[in-house]
C-alpha positions as CSV (number, residue, x, y, z in Angstrom):
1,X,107.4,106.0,95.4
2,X,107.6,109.3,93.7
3,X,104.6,110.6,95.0
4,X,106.0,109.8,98.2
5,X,109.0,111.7,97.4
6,X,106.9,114.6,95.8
7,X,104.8,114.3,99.7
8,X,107.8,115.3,101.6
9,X,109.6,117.8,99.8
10,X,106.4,119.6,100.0
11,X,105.6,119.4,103.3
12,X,109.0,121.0,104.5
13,X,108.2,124.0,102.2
14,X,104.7,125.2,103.7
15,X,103.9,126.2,106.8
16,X,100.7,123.8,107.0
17,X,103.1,121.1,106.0
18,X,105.2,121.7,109.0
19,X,102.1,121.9,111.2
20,X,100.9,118.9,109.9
21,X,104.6,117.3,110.2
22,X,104.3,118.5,114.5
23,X,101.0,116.7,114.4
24,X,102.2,113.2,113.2
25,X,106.2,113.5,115.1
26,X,103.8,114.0,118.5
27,X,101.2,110.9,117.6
28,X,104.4,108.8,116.8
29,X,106.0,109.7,120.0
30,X,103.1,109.8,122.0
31,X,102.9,106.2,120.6
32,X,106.1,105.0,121.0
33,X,106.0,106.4,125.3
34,X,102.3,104.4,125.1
35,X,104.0,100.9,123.9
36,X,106.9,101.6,126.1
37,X,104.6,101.8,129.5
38,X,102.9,98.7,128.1
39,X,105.9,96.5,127.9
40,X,106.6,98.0,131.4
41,X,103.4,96.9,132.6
42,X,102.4,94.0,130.6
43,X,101.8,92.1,133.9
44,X,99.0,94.5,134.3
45,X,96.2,95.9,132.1
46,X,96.8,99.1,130.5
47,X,95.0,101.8,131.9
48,X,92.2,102.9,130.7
49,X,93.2,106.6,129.9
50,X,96.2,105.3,128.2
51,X,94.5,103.1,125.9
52,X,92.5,106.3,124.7
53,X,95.8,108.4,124.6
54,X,97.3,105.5,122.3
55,X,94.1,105.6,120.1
56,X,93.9,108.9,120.0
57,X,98.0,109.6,119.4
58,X,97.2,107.0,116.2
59,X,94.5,108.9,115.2
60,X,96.6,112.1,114.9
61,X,99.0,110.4,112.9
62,X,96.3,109.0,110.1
63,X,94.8,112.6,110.3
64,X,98.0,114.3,109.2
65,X,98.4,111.6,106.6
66,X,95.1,111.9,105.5
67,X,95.3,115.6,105.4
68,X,98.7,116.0,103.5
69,X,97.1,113.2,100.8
70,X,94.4,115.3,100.4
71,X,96.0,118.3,99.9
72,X,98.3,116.8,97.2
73,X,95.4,115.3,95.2
């Protein structure tokens, strides 16, 4: 839990951090509007180009975690 802690306090003091903060608020939302048109439309399949946005929107968000893990090591 403290390197948690130790995680975010850095990444609101460097720029990088902040970027990398942007990157995973944008795959979170972009995968919260995803789920939200798929309980709209769970009669129907989801489109294809959603599916990839959700995949790629969850992507982004294990990128900026990966990245800020990294560059903590």
């Amino acid at each position: 839990m403290g390197h948690l802690n130790q995680i975010l306090s850095a990444i609101g003091k460097t720029p990088e951090g902040h970027a990398t903060l942007g990157y995973f608020l944008l795959g979170l939302m972009s995968v919260i509007f995803g789920w939200a048109l798929f309980q709209f439309n769970s009669e129907n399949d989801i489109p294809k180009r959603y599916r990839v946005m959700l995949s790629l929107s969850l992507c982004a968000i294990w990128l900026s975690i990966a990245i800020e893990i990294i560059d903590h090591l």
